[in-house]
ZAVEXPA-272060 format. One line per 10 residues: number of its first residue (from 0); for each residue x negated, y negated, z of C-alpha. Coordinates in steps of 0.5 Angstrom, whole numbers. Layout:
BEGIN
NUM	X:Y:Z  ...;
***
This chain:
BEGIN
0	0:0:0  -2:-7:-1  0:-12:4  2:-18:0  0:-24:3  5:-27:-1  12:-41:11  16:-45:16  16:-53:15  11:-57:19;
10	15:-60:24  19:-53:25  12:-49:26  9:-55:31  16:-55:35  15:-47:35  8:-47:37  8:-53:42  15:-53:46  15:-48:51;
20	21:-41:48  26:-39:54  28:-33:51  25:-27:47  31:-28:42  28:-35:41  21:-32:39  24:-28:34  26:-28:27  34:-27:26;
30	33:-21:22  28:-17:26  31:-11:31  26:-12:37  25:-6:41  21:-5:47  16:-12:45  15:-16:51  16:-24:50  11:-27:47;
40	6:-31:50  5:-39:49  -2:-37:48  -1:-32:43  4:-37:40  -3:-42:39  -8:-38:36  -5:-34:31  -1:-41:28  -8:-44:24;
50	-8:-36:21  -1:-35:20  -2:-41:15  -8:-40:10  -5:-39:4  -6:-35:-3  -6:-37:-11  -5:-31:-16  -5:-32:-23  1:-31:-26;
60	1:-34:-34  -3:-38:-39  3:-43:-42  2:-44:-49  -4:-46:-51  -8:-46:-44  -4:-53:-42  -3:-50:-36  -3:-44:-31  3:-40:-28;
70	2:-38:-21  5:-35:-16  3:-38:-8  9:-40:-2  10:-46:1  16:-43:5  18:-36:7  15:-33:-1  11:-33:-6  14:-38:-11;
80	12:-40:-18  8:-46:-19  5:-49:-25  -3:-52:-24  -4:-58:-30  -12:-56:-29  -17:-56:-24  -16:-58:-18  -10:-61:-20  -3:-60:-16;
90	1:-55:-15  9:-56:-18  13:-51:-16  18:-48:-21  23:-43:-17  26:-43:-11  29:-37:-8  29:-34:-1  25:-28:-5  18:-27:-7;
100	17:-27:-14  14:-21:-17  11:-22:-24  12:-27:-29  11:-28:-36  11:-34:-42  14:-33:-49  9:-38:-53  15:-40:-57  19:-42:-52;
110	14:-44:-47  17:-52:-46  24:-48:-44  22:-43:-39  20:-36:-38  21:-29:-35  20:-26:-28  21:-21:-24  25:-21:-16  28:-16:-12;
120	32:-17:-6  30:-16:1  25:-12:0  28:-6:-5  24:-6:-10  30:-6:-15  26:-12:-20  31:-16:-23  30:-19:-30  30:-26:-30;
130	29:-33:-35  28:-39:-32  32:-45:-36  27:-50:-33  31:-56:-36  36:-54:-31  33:-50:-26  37:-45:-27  36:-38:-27  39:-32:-31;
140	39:-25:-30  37:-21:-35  37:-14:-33  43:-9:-31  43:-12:-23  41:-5:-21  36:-1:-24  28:-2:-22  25:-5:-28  17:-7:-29;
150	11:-9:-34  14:-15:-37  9:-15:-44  12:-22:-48  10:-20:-56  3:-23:-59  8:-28:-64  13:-29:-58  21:-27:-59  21:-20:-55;
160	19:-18:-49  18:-11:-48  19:-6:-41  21:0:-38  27:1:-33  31:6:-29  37:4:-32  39:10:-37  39:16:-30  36:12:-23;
170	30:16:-25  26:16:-31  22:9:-33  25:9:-41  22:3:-45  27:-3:-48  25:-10:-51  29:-16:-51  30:-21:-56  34:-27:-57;
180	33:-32:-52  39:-33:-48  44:-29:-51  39:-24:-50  39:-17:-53  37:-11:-50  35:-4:-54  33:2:-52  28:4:-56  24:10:-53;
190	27:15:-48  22:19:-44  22:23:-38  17:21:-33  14:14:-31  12:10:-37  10:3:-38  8:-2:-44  1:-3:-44  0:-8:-50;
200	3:-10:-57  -1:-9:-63  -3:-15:-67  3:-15:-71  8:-14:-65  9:-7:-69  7:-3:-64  6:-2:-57  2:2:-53  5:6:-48;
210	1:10:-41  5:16:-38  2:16:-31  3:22:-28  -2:22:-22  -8:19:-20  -12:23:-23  -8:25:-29  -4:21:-35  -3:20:-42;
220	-3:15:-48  2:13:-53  3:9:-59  10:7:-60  13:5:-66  18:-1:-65  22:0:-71  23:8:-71  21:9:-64  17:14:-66;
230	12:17:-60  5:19:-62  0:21:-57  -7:19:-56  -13:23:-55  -10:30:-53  -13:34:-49  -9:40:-46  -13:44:-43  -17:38:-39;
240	-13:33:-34  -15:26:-35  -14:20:-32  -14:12:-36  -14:5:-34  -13:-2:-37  -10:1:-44  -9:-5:-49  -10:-6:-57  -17:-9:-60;
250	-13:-14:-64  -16:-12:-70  -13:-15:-77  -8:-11:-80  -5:-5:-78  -7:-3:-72  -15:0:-71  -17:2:-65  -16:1:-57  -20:0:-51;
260	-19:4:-44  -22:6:-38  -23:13:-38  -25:19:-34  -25:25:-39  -31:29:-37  -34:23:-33  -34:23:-25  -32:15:-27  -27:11:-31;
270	-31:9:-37  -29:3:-42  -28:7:-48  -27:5:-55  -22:10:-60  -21:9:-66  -15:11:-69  -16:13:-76  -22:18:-74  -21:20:-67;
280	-28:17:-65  -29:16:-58  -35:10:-57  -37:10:-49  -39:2:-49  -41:3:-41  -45:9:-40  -49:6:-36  -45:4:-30  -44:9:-25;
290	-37:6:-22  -30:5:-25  -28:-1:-30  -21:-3:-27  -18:-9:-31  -19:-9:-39  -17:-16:-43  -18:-17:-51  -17:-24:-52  -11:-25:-58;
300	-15:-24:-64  -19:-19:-62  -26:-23:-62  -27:-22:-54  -27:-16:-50  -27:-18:-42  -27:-12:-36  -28:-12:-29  -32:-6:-26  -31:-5:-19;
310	-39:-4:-15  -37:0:-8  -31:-6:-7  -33:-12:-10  -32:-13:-17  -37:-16:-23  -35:-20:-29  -37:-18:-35  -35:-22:-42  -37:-18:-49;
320	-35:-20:-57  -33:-15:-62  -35:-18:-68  -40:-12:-69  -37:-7:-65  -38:-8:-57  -43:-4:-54  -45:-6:-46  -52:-8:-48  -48:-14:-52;
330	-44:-16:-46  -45:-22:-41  -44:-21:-34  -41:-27:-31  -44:-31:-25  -38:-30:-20  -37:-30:-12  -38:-24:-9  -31:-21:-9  -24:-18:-11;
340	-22:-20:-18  -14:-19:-21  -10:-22:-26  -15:-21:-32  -12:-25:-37  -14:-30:-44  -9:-36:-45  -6:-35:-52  -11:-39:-55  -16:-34:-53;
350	-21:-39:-52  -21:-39:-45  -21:-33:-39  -17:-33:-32  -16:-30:-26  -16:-29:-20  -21:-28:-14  -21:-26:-6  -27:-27:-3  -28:-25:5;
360	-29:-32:7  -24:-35:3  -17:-34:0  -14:-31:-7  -16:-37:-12  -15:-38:-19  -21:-39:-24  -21:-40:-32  -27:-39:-36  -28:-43:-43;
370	-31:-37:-46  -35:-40:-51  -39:-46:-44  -38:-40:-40  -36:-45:-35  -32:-41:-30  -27:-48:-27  -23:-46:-20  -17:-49:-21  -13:-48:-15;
380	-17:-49:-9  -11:-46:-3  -11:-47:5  -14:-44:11  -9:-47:16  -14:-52:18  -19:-47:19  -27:-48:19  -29:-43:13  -36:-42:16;
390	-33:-38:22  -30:-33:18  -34:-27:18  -37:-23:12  -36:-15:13  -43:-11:13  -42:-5:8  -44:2:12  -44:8:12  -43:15:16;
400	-43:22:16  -37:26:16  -35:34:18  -38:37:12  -44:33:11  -40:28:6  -43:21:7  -35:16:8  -37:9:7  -33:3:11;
410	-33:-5:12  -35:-7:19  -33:-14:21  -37:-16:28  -36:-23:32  -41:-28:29  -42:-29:38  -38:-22:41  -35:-24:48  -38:-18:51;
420	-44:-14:52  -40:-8:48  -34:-10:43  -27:-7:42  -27:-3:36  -20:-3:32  -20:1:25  -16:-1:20  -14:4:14  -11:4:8;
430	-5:6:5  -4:10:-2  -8:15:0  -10:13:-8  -12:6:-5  -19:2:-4  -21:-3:2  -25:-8:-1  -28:-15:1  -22:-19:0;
440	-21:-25:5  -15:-23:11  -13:-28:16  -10:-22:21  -18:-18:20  -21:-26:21  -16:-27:27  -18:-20:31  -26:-22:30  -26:-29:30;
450	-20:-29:37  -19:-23:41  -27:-22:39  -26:-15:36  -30:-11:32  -26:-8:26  -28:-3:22  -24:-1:15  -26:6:12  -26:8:5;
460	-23:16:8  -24:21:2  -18:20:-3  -20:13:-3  -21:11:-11  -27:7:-13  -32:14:-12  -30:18:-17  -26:23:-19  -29:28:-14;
470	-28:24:-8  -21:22:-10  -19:29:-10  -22:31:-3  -16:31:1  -11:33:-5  -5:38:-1  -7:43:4  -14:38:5  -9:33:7;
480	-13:33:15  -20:33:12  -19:26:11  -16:25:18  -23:29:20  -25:23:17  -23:18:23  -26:24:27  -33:23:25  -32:15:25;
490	-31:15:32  -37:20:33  -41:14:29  -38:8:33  -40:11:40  -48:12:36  -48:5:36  -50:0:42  -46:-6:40  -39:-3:40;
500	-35:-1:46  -33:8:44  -28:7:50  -24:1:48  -22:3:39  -15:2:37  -13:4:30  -8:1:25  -5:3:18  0:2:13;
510	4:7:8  -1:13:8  -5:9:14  0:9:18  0:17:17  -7:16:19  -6:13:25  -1:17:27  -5:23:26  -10:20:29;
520	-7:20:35  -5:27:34  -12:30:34  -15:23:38  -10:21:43  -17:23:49  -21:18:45  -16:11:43  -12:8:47  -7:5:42;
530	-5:6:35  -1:2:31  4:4:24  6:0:19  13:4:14  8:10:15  9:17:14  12:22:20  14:29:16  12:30:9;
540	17:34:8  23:29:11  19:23:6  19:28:0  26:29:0  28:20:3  23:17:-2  27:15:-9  27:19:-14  23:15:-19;
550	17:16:-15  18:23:-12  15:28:-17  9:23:-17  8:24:-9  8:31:-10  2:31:-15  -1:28:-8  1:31:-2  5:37:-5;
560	12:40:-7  16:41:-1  21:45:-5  15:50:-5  16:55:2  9:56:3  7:49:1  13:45:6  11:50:12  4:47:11;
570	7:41:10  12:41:16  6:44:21  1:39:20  7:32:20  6:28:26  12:28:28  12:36:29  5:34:33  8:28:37;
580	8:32:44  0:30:43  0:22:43  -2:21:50  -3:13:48  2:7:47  5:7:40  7:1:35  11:1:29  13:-3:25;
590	18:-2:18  23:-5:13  30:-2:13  31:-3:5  24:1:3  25:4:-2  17:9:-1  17:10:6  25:10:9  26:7:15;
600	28:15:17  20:16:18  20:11:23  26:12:26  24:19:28  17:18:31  20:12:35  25:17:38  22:23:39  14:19:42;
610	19:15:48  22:21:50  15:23:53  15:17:57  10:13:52  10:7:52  14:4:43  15:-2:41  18:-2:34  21:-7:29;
620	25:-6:25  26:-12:19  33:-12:15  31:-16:9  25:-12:8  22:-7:5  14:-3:4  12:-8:8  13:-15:11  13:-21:6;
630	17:-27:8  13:-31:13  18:-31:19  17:-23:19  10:-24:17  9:-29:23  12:-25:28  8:-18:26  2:-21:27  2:-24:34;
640	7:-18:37  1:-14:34  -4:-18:37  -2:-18:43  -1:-11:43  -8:-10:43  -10:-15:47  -5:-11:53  -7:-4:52  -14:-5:47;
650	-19:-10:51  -16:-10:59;
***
């Protein structure tokens, strides 16, 4: 899971902060269920307010011809779009509805007029289809109100827009496209079984191409012919498994010549690949790397390949021309800071390059590269709740031995001056479990280091991606535990190092990491003192069965079919919720009650069944959210109840 980081108005969060609260329901935002949480403290109330207002800015869209950016950043509750005239201009925003917006999209032809987006309801992840008629302000709804619809891709000459939805049977991702404009029309054009999303539109807007994920270590490529809908697969293999990212055109002129990939196919990591289409020759154009590529852009005639390779957390630029066919002796790496990079995209002009990046001491910005200078601009510059940048904390890169000789790697953020002759540890896993913990800014991690003067350690436990395919897979099925033995040899390591304190360690986690957390706490209950989970897993067999239908054939490439018997009994002997007589140690959950991932069930069981052992739950359940928290008053409060929890029973 990502935890978006998608506010209250100044005079309500001053008066919040600083006028004493009589009651616990005064403290609480009116769409939490709180249960067990003490009132919170005016001190807590202080400290956390700077963090609970830095902000983010997320590339969404170039608009025609580069004049401007789209971004998506939140001066309320949520994210909303904003339009960014040029470098350090300011931000102007252009929606402004009680819902984080997703992902947004412009049409070239129609770029003074308004654009696409995407938003959901509470938390449900059933994305809408929307264009925005900026001249009035006003929104329409282009979807069917019901269904999950994903991957806008707006066609090169603009007038059509491409995506899959689940409208046709709840559960299948068929493809559509929509023209018209406003009196918009929508045509099924392919209809498939399993997940499908459009990747890019050829050149001529004739074609597109098509990935079909299956796992994460598994999927497919197709091209699809718009006007016949007719399906061809790219690169078969079928006596391999092979997993593709970032799949687009090269844009060549004419009918469509070759595409670019990330590829795994007899390699440990995902490899830019070129195919051409007419011979079926693959060209491997970064053999040389030994990490995955993870974002592919070509600008819109094809002349430019961008892609970003991820090294061990942190993201590098690189910026090739394809006039002569790309190699990786041609490409240029890109001076950037030491971070996270997403949202890789060119402007319609293809002269220039955004992008957005996360840095461990600053919060997601966006920066444009002219192309042909290699001048790289910010052109947002967001927030950080008053907050001095040079207190933030760099994490340190380390790494430990697990149970079977494997070394894990890990993030470690240490107090620049630690309050303590030993220091609190709390670790903090992942979701996923297919995720990656990278060197991106978090105000809750700079909060725990910089206040309550703890150590946070972040593992990349086996399943994480960005290690190679053979890492990835480690913890597939019934090597489910193998991971959690993962958290056991972390807990060895921190009691071999001097500075942190192996008697006082919490650990946290969301989605998949709250499952860790809570096994952790099955198997560890002797060596933490608490554990908090956030929409985590407490019987596999219980969320296979709950999570949508869309994604659950999809988690069971993962985790296991429950519907197999030997593989459920697996699955129900190593569920937290079959172990929960093993925590001994206090427990917070967290969760959205429209998740459509991991229903509120998961977490509703583990609170019942760990209280009737006389442990100490504090729960929080949120009616207006979903796989996590990302309206700022539930964001808000999450934090300082969370805080506080572990200064209550992790620092005494």
């Amino acid at each position: 899971m990502t935890w978006r980081s998608l506010e209250l108005p100044t005079a309500l969060l001053l008066a919040t902060v600083f006028t004493p609260l009589r009651t616990h329901a005064q403290q609480t935002p009116p769409n939490l269920k709180v249960d067990g949480v003490p009132a919170l403290t005016a001190a807590t109330l202080e400290r956390t307010a700077p963090y609970e207002n830095t902000r983010a800015a997320e590339l969404l869209d170039f608009a025609a011809k580069g004049r401007s950016i789209l971004i998506a950043t939140r001066f309320g509750d949520v994210a909303q779009v904003h339009e960014v005239g040029g470098p350090g201009l300011d931000r102007r925003q252009l929606t402004f509805f009680r819902e984080p917006i997703l992902e947004a999209a412009v049409d070239p032809t129609r770029a003074d007029e308004g654009f696409y987006f995407l938003m959901d309801t509470g938390g449900n992840e059933a994305f809408q289809i929307y264009w925005l008629d900026r001249r009035r302000g006003q929104r329409q709804l282009l979807s069917d109100g019901k269904s999950r619809n994903e991957t806008l891709l707006v066609s090169n000459a603009g007038g059509q827009l491409a995506f899959a939805s689940t409208r046709r049977n709840g559960k299948d991702f068929d493809i559509y496209t929509l023209s018209g404009g406003q009196a918009a029309t929508t045509k099924l054009i392919a209809s498939v079984t399993g997940k499908y999303a459009p990747t890019s539109w050829s050149r001529d807007d004739k074609f597109l191409l098509l990935q079909n994920f299956v796992s994460v270590n598994e999927s497919h490529l197709y091209t699809l012919e718009v006007a016949t809908g007719k399906l061809t697969e790219l690169n078969p293999a079928p006596t391999k498994q092979i997993a593709y990212t970032a799949p687009v055109w090269s844009q060549a002129k004419g009918r469509p010549a070759g595409v670019y990939f990330a590829s795994d196919e007899d390699r440990e990591f995902l490899t830019l690949t070129y195919l051409e289409l007419a011979s079926g020759k693959k060209t491997l154009l970064t053999p040389q790397l030994q990490w995955d590529v993870s974002a592919i852009a070509v600008s819109p005639k094809g002349d430019w390949l961008a892609y970003t390779a991820n090294e061990g957390g942190t993201d590098q630029l690189y910026l090739a021309p394809t006039q002569a066919g790309p190699t990786w002796k041609q490409a240029t790496k890109i001076p950037v800071p030491i971070g996270v990079i997403g949202r890789l995209t060119f402007d319609h002009t293809g002269t220039r390059l955004g992008f957005s990046m996360s840095t461990a001491d600053s919060t997601a910005d966006v920066y444009v590269l002219d192309v042909a200078t290699r001048k790289l601009q910010r052109w947002t510059e967001s927030e950080t709740g008053g907050l001095d940048r040079t207190r933030f904390v760099a994490p340190q890169l380390v790494q430990y031995k697990s149970f079977d000789g494997r070394m894990i790697p890990a993030w470690l953020y240490k107090p620049k001056q630690p309050a303590r002759a030993k220091t609190p540890v709390v670790i903090n896993i992942h979701g996923g479990p297919e995720s990656q913990s990278k060197a991106s800014f978090s105000a809750q991690t700079q909060y725990w280091v910089n206040e309550l003067g703890v150590a946070v350690l972040v593992p990349n436990v086996r399943g994480s991606s960005g290690y190679g395919k053979s890492y990835l897979l480690l913890d597939n099925g019934k090597r489910r535990e193998d991971s959690v033995a993962d958290i056991g040899a972390l807990l060895d390591w921190i009691g071999t190092q001097p500075e942190l304190d192996s008697s006082r360690i919490g650990v946290i986690g969301g989605s998949y990491g709250g499952y860790m957390v809570l096994a952790a706490l099955t198997h560890y209950s002797d060596r933490l003192r608490c554990g908090v989970d956030v929409v985590g897993i407490s019987n596999f067999v219980s969320f296979l069965e709950r999570t949508e239908a869309y994604r659950r054939d999809l988690r069971r490439q993962e985790y296991g079919d429950e519907r197999d018997p030997d593989m459920r009994a697996h699955l129900l002997s190593i569920a937290p919720l079959t172990q929960a007589s093993k925590i001994k140690r206090p427990l917070f959950v967290a969760q959205g009650l429209n998740d459509p991932r991991v229903p509120a069930n998961e977490s509703e069981q583990i609170v019942s069944t760990v209280r009737k052992q006389q442990i100490p739950v504090w729960y929080v359940l949120a009616s207006d959210e979903g796989h996590g928290f990302q309206k700022k008053p539930n964001r808000d409060y999450l934090l300082r109840a969370t805080s506080q929890f572990f200064e209550q029973h992790l620092l005494p």
